[in-house]
C-alpha positions as CSV (number, residue, x, y, z in Angstrom):
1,X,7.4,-28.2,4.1
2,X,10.0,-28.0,1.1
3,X,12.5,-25.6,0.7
4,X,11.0,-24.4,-2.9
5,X,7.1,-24.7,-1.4
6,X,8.5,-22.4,1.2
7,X,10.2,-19.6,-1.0
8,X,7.1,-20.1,-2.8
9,X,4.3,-19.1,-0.4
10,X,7.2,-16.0,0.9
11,X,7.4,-14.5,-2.1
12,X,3.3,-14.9,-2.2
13,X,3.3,-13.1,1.2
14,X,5.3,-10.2,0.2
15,X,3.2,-9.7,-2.8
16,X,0.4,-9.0,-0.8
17,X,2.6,-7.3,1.8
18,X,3.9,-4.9,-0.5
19,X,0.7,-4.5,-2.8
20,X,-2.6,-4.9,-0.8
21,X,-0.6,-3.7,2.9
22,X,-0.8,-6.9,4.8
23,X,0.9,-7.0,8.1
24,X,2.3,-9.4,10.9
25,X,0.4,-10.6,12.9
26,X,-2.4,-11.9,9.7
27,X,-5.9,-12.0,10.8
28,X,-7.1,-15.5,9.3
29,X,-10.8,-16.4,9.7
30,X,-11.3,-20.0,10.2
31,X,-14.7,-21.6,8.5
32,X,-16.2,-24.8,10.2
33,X,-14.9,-27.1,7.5
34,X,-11.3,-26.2,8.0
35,X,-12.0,-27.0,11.5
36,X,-13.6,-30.2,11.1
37,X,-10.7,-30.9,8.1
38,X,-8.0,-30.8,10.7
39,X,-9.3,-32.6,13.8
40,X,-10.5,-35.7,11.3
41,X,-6.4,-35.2,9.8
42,X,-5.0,-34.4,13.3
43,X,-3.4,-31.7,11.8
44,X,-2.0,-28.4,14.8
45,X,-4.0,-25.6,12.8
46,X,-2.5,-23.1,14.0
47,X,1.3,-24.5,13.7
48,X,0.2,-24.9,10.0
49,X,-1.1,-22.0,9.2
50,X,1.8,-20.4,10.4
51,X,4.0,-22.5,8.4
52,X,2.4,-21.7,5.2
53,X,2.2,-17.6,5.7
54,X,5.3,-17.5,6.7
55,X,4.9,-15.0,9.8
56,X,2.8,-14.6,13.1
57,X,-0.6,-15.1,12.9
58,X,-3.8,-15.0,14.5
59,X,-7.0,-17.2,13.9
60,X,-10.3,-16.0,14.1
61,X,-13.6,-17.3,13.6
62,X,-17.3,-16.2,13.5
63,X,-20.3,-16.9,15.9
64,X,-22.1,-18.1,12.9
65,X,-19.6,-21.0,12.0
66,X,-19.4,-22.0,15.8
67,X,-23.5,-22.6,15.5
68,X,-22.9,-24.7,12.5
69,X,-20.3,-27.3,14.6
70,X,-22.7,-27.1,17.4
71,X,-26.0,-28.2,14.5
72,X,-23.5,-31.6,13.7
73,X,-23.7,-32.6,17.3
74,X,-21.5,-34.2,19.7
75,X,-19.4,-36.1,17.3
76,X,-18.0,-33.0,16.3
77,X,-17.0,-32.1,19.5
78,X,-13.7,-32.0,19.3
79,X,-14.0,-30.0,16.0
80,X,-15.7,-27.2,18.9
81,X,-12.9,-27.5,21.1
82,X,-11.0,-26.3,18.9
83,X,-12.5,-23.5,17.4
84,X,-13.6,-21.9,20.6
85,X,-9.6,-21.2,21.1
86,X,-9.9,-19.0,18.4
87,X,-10.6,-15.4,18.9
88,X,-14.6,-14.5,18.0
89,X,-14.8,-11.7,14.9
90,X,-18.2,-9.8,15.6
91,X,-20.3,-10.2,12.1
92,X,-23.3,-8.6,13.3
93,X,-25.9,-11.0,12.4
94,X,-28.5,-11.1,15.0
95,X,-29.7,-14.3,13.4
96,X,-27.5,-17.2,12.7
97,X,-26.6,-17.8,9.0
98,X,-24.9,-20.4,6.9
99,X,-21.1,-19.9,7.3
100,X,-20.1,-19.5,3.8
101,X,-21.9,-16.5,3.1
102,X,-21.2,-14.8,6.7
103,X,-17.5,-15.1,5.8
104,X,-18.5,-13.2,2.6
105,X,-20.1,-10.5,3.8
106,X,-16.9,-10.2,6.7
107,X,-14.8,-9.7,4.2
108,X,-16.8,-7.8,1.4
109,X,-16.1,-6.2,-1.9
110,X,-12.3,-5.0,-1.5
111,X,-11.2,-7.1,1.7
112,X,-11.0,-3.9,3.8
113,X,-9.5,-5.3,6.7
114,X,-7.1,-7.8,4.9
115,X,-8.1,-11.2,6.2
116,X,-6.9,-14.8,5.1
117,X,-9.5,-17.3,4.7
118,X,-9.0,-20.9,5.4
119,X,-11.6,-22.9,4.1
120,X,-12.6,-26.0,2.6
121,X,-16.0,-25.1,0.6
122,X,-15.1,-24.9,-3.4
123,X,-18.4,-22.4,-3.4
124,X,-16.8,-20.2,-1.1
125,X,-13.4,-20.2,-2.8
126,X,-15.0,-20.0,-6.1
127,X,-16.4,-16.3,-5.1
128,X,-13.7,-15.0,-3.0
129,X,-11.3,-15.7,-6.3
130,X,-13.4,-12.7,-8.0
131,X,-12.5,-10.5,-5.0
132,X,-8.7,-9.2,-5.4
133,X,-6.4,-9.1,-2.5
134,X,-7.5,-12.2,-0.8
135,X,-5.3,-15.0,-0.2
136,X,-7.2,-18.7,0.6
137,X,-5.8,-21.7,2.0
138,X,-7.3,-25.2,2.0
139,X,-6.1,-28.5,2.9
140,X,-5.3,-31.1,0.6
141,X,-4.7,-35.0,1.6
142,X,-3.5,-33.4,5.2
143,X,-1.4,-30.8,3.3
144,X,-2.4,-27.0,3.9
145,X,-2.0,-24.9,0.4
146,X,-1.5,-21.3,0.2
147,X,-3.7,-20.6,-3.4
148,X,-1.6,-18.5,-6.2
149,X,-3.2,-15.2,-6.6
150,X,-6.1,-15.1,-8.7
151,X,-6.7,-12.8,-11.5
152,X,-8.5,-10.4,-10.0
153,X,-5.6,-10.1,-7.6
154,X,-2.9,-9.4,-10.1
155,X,-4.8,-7.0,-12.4
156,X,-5.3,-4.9,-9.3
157,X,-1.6,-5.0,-8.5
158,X,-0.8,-4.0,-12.0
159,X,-3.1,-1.3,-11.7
160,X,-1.8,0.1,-8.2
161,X,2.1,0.0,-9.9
162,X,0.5,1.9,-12.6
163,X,-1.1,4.4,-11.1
164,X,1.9,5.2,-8.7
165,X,4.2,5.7,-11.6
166,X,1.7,8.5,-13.3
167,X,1.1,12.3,-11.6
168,X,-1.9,12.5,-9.6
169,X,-4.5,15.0,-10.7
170,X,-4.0,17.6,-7.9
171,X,-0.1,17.7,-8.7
172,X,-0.8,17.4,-12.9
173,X,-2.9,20.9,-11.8
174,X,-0.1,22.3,-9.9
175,X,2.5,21.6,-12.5
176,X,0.2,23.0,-15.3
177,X,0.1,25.9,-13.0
178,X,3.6,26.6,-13.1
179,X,4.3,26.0,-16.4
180,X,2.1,29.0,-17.3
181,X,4.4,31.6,-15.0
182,X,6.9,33.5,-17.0
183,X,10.2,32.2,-16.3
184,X,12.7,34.6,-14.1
185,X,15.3,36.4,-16.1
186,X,18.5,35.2,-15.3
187,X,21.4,37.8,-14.1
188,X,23.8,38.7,-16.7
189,X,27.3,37.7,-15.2
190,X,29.3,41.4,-14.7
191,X,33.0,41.9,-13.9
192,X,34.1,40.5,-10.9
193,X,36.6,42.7,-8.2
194,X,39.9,42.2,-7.6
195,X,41.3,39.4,-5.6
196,X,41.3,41.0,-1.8
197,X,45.0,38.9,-1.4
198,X,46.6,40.7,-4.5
199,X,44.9,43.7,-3.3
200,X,47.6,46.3,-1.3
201,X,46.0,47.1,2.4
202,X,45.1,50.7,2.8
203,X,47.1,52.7,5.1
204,X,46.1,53.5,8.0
205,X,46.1,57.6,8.7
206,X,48.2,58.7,11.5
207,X,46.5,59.5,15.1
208,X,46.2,63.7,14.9
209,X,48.3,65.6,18.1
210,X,46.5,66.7,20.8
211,X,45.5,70.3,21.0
212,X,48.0,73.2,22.6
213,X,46.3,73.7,25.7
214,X,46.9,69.5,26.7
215,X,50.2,70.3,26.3
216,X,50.3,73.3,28.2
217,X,48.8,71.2,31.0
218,X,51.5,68.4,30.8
219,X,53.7,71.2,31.2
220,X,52.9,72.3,34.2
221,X,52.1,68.7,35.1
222,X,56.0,68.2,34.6
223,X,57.0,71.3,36.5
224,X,55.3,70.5,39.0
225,X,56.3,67.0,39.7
226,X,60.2,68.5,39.0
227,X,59.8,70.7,42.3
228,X,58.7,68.2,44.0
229,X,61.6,65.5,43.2
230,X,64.2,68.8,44.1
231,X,62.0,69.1,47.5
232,X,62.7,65.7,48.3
233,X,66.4,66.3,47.7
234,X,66.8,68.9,49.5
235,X,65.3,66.9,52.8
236,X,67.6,63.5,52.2
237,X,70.7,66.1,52.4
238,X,69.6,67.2,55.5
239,X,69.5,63.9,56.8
240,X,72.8,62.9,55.2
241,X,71.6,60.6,53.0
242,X,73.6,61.6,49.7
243,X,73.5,59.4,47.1
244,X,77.6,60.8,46.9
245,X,78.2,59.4,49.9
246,X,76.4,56.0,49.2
247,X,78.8,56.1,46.0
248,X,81.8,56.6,48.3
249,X,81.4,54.0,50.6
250,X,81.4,51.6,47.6
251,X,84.2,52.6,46.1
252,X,85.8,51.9,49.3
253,X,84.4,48.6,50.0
254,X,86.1,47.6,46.5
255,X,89.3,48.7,47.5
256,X,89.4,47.4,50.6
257,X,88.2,43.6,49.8
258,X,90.8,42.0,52.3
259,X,88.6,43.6,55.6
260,X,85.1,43.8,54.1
261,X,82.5,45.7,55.6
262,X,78.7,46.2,55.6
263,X,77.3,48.7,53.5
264,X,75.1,51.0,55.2
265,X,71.8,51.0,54.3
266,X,69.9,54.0,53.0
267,X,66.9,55.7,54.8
268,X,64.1,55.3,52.6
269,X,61.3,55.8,54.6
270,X,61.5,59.8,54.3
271,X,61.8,58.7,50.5
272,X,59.0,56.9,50.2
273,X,57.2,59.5,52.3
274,X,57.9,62.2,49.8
275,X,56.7,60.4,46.1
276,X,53.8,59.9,47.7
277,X,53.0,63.3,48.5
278,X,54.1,63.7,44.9
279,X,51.7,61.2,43.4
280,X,49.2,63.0,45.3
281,X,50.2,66.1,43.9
282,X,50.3,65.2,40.0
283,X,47.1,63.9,40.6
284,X,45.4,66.7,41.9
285,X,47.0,68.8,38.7
């Protein structure tokens, strides 16, 4: 296929693509003459038909046009063969019927389920022209044609674009419907604060004293932990343990540097013995 042909029939695809909905993979119903067509041309049907739409497809034909290539006999064998690898599309005729009009009423008034038809009867492409949204393709001296849209194709197109660029009635109701609402009153801009940076912190108010009788009770919290500290002093001179003498014996050390001796060290367990009896004290207070 040429390069223009092919940018033709794309551009044809996505019409009916974006218009009418078609979708990957098409559904293309297959008439007895296009089957007979293309075993007399040895032409691969379904490589063609692919070719021309430009996309997957799948090929379909009815029960009626398989009765009409089994009528012609067996030298239209081969033209059977081939049609039976199609898939079958259910027409519901309980009777057989003449294929051209069973692939009328398939596809109907408004080509509901968006088939292709390729066909070679002129009656049959004659009256699917007057139904918009259906694209045909035929053969022609062993070369398969995509058809241009027909008329009735492109007025409805025109028609869809027209009818998405107006409101719809529901919405035309709903925007009448506000329209007759009073509009709000907008607020009347006032005087704005101060800028919070510019603005001078507040100060904070100093923590009030506690009541007299707390300190009353410090007092005697103080007093008593006092006695108990001279108490404790009192027992470390009994024992000798004078913090005068401790200062002696370093001063002494100092001066003699030459013939150094080691300090003595201070009793501190009878120390330790008595803060914690006055720990326990202030805590009982």
């Amino acid at each position: 296929m040429r390069q223009k042909r092919a940018k033709a029939y794309r551009k044809l695809m996505g019409l009916y693509s974006m218009s009418f909905g078609f979708r990957q993979p098409y559904q293309v119903l297959v008439d007895s003459d296009m089957c007979k067509s293309a075993t007399e041309s040895k032409i691969d049907l379904t490589k063609q038909i692919t070719t021309v739409l430009q996309g997957e497809t799948k090929p379909m034909i009815t029960q009626c046009c398989i009765h009409e290539l089994y009528l012609l006999g067996k030298a239209q064998q081969p033209a059977v063969d081939l049609a039976k690898t199609f898939e079958r599309r259910k027409c519901n005729h309980r009777e057989p019927i003449p294929g051209d009009d069973c692939l009328a009423s398939v596809v109907g008034e408004t080509n509901k389920h968006r088939y292709v038809i390729a066909t070679q009867s002129q009656p049959l492409r004659a009256k699917l022209r007057a139904i918009p949204a259906v694209p045909i393709v035929h053969v022609n001296r062993s070369v398969m044609i995509l058809e241009p849209p027909s008329d009735a194709t492109i007025q409805s197109k025109e028609q869809r674009e027209e009818k998405a660029l107006h409101v719809a009635g529901s919405e035309r109701a709903a925007l009448s419907g506000q329209s007759t609402l009073t509009k709000p009153e907008r607020k009347k801009k006032g005087p704005k604060g101060p800028n919070p940076l510019s603005v001078k912190k507040k100060k904070v108010d100093p923590v009030p004293e506690p009541p007299a009788k707390d300190k009353g009770k410090r007092k005697e919290k103080e007093i008593s932990v006092s006695s108990v500290r001279a108490v404790v002093g009192e027992k470390r001179k009994r024992d000798g343990t004078d913090d005068s003498e401790t200062l002696g014996v370093g001063q002494e050390a100092e001066s003699q540097q030459d013939e150094p001796k080691p300090k003595k060290k201070r009793k501190r367990k009878a120390k330790t013995e008595a803060l914690a009896v006055a720990d326990t004290c202030a805590v009982q207070l």
